[in-house]
PQR file with spaces between the fields and no chain letter, atoms N, CA, C, O and H, PARSE charges and radii, in Angstrom:
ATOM       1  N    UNK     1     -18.940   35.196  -38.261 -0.4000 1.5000
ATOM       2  CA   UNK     1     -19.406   36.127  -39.260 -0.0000 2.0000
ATOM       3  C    UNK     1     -18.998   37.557  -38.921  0.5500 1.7000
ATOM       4  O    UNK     1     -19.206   38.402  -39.792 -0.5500 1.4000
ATOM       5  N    UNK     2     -18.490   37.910  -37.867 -0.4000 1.5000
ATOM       6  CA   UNK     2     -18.416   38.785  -37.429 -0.0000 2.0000
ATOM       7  C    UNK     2     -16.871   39.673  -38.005  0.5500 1.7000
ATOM       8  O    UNK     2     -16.560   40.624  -38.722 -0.5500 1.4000
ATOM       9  H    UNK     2     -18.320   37.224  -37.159  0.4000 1.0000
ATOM      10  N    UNK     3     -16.320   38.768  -37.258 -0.4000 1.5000
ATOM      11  CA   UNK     3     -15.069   38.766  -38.484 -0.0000 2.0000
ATOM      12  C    UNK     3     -14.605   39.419  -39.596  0.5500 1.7000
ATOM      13  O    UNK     3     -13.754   40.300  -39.720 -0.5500 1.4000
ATOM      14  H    UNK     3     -16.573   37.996  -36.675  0.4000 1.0000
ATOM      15  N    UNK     4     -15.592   38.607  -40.713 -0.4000 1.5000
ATOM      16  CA   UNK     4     -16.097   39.219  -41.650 -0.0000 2.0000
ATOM      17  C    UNK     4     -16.250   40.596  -42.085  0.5500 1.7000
ATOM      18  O    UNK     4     -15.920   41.136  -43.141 -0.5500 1.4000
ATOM      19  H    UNK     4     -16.284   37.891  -40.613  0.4000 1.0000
ATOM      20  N    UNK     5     -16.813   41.041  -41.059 -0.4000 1.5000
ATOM      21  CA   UNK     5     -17.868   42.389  -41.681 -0.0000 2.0000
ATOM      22  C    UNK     5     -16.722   43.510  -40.800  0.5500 1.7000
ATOM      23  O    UNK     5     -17.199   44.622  -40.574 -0.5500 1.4000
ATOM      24  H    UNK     5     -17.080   40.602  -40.202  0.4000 1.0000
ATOM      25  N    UNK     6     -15.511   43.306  -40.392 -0.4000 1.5000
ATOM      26  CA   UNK     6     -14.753   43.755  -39.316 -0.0000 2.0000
ATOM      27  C    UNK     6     -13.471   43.774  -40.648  0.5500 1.7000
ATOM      28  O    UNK     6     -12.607   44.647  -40.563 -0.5500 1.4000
ATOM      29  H    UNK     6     -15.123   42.402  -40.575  0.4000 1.0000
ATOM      30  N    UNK     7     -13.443   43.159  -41.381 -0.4000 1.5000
ATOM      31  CA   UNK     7     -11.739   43.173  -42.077 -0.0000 2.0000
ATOM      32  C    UNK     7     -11.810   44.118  -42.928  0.5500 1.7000
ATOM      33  O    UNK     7     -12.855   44.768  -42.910 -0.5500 1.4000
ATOM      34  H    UNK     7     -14.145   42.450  -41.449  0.4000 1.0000
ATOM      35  N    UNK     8     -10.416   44.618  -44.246 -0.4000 1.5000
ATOM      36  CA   UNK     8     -10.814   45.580  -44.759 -0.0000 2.0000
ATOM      37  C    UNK     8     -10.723   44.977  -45.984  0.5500 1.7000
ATOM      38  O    UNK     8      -9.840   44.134  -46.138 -0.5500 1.4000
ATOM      39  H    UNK     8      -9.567   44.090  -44.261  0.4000 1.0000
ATOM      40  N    UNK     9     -11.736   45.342  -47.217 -0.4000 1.5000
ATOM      41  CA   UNK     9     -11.807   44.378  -48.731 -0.0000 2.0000
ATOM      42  C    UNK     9     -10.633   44.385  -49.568  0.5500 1.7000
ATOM      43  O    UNK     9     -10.145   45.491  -49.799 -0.5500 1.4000
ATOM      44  H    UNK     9     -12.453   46.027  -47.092  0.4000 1.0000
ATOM      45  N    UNK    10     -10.191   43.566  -49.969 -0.4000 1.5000
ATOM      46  CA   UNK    10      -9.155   42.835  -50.689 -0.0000 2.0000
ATOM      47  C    UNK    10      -9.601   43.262  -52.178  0.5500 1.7000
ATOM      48  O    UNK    10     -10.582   43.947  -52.469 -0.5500 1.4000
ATOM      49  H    UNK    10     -10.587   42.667  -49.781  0.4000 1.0000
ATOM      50  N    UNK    11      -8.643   42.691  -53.061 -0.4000 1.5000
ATOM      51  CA   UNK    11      -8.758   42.804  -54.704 -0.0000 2.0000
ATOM      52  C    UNK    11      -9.523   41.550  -54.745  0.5500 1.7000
ATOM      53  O    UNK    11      -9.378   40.575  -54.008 -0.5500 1.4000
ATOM      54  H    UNK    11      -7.846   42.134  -52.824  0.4000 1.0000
ATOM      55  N    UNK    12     -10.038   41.648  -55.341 -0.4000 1.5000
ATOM      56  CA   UNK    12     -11.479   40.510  -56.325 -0.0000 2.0000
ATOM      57  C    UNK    12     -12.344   39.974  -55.123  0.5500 1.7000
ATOM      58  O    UNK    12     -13.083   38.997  -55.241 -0.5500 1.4000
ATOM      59  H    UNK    12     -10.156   42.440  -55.940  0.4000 1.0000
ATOM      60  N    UNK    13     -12.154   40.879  -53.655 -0.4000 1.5000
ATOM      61  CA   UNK    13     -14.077   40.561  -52.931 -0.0000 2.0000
ATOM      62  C    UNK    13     -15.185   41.735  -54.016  0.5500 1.7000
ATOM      63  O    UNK    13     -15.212   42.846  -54.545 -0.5500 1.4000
ATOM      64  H    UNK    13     -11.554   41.673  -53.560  0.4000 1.0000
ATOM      65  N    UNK    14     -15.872   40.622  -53.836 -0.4000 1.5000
ATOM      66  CA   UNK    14     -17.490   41.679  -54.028 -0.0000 2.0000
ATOM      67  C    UNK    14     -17.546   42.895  -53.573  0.5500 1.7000
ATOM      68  O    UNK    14     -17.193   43.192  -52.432 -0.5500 1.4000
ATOM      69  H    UNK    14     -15.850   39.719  -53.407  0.4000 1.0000
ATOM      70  N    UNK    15     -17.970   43.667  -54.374 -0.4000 1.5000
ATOM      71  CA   UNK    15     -18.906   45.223  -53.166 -0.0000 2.0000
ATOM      72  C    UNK    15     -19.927   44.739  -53.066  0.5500 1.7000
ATOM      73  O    UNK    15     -20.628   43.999  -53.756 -0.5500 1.4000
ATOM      74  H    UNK    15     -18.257   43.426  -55.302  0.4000 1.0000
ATOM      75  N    UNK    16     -20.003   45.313  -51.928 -0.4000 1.5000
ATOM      76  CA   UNK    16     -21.564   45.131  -51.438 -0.0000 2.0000
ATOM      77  C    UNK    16     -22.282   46.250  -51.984  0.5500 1.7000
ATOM      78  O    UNK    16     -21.839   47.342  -52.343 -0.5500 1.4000
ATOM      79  H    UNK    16     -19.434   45.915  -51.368  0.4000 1.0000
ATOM      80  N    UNK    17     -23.853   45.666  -51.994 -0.4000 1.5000
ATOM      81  CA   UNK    17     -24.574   46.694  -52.569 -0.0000 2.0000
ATOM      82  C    UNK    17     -24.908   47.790  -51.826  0.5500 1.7000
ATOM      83  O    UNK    17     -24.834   47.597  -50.613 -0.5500 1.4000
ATOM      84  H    UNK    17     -24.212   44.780  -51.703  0.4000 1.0000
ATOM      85  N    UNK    18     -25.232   48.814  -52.149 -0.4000 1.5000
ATOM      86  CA   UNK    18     -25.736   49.977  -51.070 -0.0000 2.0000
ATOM      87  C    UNK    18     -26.428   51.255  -52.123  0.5500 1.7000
ATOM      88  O    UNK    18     -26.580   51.127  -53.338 -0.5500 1.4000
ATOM      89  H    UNK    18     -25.293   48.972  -53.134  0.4000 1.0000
ATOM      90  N    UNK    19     -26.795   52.507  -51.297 -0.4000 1.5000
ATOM      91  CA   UNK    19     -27.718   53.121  -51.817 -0.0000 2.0000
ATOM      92  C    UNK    19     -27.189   54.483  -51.157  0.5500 1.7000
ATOM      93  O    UNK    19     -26.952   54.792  -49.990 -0.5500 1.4000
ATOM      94  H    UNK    19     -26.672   52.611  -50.310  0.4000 1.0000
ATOM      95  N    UNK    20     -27.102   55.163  -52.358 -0.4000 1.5000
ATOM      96  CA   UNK    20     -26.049   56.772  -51.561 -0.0000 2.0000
ATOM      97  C    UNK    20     -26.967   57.621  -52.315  0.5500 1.7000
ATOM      98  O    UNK    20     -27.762   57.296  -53.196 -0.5500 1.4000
ATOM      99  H    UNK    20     -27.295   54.911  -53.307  0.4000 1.0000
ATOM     100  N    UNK    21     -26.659   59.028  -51.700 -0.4000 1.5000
ATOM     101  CA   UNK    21     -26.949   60.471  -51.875 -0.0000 2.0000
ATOM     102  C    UNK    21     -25.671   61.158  -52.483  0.5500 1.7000
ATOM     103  O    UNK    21     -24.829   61.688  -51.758 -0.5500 1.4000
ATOM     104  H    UNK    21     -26.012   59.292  -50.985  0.4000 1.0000
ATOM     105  N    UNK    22     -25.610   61.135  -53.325 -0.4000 1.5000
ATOM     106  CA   UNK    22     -24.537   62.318  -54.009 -0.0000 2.0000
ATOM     107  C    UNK    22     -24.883   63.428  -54.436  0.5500 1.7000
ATOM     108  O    UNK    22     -26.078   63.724  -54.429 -0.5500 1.4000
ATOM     109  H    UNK    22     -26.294   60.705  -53.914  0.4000 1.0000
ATOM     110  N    UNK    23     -23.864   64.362  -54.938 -0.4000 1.5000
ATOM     111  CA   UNK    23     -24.185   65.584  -55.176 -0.0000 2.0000
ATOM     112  C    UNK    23     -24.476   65.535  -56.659  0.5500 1.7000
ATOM     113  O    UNK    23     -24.550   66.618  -57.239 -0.5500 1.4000
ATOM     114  H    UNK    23     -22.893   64.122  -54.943  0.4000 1.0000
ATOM     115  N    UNK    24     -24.701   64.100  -57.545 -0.4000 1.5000
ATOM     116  CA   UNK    24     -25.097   64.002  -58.669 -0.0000 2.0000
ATOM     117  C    UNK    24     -26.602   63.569  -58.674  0.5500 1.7000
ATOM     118  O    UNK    24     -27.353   63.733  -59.635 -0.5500 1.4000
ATOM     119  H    UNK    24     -24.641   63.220  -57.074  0.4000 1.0000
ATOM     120  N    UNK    25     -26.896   63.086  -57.669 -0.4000 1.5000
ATOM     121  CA   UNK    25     -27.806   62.107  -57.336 -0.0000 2.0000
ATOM     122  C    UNK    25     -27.859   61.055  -56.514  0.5500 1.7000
ATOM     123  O    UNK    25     -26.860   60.997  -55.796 -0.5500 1.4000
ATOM     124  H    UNK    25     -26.287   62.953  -56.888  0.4000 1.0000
ATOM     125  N    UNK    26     -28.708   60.123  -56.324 -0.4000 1.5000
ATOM     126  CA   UNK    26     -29.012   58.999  -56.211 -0.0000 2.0000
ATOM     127  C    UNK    26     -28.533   57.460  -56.666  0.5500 1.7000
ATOM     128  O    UNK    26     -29.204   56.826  -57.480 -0.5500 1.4000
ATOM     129  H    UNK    26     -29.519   60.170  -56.907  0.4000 1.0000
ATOM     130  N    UNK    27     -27.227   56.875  -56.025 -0.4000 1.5000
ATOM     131  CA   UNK    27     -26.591   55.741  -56.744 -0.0000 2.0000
ATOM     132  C    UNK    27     -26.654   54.573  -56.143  0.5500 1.7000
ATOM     133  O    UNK    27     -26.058   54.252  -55.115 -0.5500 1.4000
ATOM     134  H    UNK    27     -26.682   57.390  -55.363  0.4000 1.0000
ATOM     135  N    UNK    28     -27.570   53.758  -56.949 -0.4000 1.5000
ATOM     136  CA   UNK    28     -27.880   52.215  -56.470 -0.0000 2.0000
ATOM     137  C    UNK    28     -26.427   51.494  -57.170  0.5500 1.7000
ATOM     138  O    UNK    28     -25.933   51.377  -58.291 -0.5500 1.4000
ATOM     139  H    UNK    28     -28.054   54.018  -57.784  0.4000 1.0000
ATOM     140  N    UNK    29     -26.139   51.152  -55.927 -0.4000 1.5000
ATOM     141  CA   UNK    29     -25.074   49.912  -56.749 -0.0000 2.0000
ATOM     142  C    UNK    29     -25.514   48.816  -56.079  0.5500 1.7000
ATOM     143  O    UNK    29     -25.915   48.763  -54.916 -0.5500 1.4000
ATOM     144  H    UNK    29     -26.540   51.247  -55.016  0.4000 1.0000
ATOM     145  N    UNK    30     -25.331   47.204  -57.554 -0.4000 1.5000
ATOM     146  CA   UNK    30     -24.691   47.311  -58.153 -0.0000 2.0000
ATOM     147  C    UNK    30     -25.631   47.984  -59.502  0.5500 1.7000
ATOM     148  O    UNK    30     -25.038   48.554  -60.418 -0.5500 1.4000
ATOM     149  H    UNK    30     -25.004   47.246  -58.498  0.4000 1.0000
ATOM     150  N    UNK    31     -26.926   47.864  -59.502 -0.4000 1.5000
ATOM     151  CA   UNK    31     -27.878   48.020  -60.242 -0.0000 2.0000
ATOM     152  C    UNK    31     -27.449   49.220  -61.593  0.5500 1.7000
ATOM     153  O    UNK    31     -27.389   48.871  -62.772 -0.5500 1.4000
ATOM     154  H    UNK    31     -27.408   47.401  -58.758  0.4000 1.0000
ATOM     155  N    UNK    32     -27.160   50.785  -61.068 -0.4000 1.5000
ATOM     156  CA   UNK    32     -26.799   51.749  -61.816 -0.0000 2.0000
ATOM     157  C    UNK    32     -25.619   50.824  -62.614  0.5500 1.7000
ATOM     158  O    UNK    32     -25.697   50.968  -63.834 -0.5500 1.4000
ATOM     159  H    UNK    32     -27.208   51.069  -60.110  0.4000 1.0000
ATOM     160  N    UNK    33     -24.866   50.179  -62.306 -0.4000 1.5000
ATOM     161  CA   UNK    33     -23.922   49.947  -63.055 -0.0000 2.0000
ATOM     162  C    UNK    33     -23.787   48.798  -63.555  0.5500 1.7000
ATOM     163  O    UNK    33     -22.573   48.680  -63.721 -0.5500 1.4000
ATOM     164  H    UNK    33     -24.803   50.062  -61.314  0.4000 1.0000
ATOM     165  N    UNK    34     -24.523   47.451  -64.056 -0.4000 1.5000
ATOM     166  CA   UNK    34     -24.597   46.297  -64.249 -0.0000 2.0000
ATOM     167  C    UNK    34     -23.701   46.485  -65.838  0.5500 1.7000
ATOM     168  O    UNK    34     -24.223   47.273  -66.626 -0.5500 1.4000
ATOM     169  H    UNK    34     -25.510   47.547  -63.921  0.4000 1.0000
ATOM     170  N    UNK    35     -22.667   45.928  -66.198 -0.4000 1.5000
ATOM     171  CA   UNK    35     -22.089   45.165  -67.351 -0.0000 2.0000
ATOM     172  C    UNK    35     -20.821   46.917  -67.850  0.5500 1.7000
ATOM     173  O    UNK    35     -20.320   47.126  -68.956 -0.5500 1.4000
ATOM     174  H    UNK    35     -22.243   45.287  -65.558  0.4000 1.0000
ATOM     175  N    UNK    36     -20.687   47.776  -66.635 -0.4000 1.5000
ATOM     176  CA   UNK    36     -19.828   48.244  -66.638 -0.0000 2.0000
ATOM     177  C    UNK    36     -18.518   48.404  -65.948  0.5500 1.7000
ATOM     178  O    UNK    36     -18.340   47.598  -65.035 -0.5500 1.4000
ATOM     179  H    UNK    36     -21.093   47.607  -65.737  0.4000 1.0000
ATOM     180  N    UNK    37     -17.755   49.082  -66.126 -0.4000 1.5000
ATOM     181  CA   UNK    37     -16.511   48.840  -64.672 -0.0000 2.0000
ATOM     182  C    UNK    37     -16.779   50.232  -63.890  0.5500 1.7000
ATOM     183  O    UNK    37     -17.385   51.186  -64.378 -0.5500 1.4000
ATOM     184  H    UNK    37     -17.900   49.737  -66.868  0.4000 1.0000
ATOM     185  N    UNK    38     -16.364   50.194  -62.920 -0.4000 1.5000
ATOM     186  CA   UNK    38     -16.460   51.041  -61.702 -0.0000 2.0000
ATOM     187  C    UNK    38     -15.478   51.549  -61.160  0.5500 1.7000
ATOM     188  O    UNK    38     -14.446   50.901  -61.326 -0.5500 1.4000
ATOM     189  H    UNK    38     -15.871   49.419  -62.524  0.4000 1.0000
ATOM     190  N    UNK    39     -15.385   52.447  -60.579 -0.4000 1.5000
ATOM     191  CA   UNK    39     -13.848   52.856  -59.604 -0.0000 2.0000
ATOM     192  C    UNK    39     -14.647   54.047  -58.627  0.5500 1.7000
ATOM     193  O    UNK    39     -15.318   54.978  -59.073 -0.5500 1.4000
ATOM     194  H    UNK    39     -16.224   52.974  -60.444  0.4000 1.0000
ATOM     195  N    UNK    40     -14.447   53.823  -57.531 -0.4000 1.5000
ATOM     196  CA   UNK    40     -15.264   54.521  -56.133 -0.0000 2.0000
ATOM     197  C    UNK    40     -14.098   56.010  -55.717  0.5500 1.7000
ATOM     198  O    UNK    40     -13.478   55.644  -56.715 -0.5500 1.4000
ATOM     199  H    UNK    40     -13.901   53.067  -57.169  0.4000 1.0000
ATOM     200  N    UNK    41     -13.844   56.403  -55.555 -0.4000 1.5000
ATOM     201  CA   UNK    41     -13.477   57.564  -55.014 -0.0000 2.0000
ATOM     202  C    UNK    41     -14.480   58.409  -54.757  0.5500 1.7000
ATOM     203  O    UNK    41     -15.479   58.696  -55.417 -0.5500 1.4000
ATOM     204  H    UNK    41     -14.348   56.700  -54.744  0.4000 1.0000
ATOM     205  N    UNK    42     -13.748   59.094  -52.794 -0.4000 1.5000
ATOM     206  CA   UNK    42     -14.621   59.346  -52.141 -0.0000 2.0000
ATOM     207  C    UNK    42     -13.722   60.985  -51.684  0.5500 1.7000
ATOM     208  O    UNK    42     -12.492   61.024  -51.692 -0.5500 1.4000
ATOM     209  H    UNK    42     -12.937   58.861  -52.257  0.4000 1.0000
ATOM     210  N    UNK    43     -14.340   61.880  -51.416 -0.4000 1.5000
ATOM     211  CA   UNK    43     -13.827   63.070  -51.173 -0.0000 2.0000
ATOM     212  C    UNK    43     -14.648   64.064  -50.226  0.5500 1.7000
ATOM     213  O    UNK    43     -15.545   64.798  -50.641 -0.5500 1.4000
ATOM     214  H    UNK    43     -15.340   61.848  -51.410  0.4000 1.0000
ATOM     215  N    UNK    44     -14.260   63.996  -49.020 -0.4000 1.5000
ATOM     216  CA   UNK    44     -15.524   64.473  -48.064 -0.0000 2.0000
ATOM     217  C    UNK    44     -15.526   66.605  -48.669  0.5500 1.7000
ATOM     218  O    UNK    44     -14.560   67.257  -49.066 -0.5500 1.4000
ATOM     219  H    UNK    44     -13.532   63.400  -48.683  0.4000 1.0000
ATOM     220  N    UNK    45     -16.732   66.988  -48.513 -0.4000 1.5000
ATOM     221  CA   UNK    45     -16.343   68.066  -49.748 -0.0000 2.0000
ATOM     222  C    UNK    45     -16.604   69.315  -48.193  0.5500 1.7000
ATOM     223  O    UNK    45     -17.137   70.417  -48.315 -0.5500 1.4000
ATOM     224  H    UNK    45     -17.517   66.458  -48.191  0.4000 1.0000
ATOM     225  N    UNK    46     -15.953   68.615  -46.568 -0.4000 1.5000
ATOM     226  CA   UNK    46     -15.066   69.589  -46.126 -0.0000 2.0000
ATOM     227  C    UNK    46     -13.993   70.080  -45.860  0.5500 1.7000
ATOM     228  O    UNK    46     -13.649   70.910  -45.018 -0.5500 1.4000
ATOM     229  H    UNK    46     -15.520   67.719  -46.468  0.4000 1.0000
ATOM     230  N    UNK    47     -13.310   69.368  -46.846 -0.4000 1.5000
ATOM     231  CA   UNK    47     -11.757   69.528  -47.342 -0.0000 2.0000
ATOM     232  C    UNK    47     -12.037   70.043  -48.431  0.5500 1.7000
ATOM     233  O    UNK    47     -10.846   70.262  -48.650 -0.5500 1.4000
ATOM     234  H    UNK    47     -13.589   68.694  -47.530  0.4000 1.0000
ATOM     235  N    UNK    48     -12.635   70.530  -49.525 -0.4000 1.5000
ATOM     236  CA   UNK    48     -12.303   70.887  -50.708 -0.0000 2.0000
ATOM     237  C    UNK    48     -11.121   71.220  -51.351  0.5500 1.7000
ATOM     238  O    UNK    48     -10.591   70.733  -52.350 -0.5500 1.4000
ATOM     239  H    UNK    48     -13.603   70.353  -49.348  0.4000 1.0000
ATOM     240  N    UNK    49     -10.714   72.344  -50.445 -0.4000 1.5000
ATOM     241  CA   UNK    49      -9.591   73.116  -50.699 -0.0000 2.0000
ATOM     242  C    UNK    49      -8.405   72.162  -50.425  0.5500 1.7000
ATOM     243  O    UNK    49      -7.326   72.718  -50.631 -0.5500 1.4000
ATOM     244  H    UNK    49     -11.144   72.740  -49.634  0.4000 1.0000
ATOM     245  N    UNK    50      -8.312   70.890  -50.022 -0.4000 1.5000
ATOM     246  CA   UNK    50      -7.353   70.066  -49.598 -0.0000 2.0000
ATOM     247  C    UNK    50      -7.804   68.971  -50.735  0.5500 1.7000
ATOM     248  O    UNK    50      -8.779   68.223  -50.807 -0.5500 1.4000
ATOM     249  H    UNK    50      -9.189   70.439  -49.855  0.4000 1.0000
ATOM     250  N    UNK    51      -6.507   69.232  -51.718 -0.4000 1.5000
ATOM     251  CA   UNK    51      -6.522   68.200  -52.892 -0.0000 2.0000
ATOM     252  C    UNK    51      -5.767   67.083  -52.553  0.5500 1.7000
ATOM     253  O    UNK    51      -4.686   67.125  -51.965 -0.5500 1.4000
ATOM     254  H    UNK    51      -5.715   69.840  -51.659  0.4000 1.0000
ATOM     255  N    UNK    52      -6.635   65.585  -53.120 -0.4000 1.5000
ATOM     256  CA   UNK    52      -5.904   64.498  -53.095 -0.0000 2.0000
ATOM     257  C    UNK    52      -5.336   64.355  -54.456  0.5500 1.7000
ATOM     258  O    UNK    52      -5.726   64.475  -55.617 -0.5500 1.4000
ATOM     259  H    UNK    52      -7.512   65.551  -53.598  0.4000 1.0000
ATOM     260  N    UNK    53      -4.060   63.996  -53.715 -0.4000 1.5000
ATOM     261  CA   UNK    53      -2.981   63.760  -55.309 -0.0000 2.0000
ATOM     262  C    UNK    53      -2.659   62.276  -54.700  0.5500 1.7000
ATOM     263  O    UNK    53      -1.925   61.503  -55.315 -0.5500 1.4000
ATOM     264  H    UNK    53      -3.743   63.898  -52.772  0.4000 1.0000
């Protein structure tokens, strides 16, 4: 099992659920989002000034 939780996720594994602090709020997934699509992008905001293209 260990294995597992050690590799990096592929196209069509599950997300796992989890529970974050954003600067919008509070986001339960998968719950906030049940019967929509999703796309995660992440941007640590002490780069700001360093745009991802």
């Amino acid at each position: 099992m260990t294995e597992d939780l050690n590799r990096l996720p592929l196209i069509g594994d599950k997300a796992p659920s989890f529970e974050a602090l954003t600067t919008k709020g509070t986001v339960n997934f998968p719950e906030d989002y049940k019967g929509k699509w999703v796309n995660f992008f992440s941007h640590p905001s002490d780069f700001t000034t360093v745009c991802t293209t």
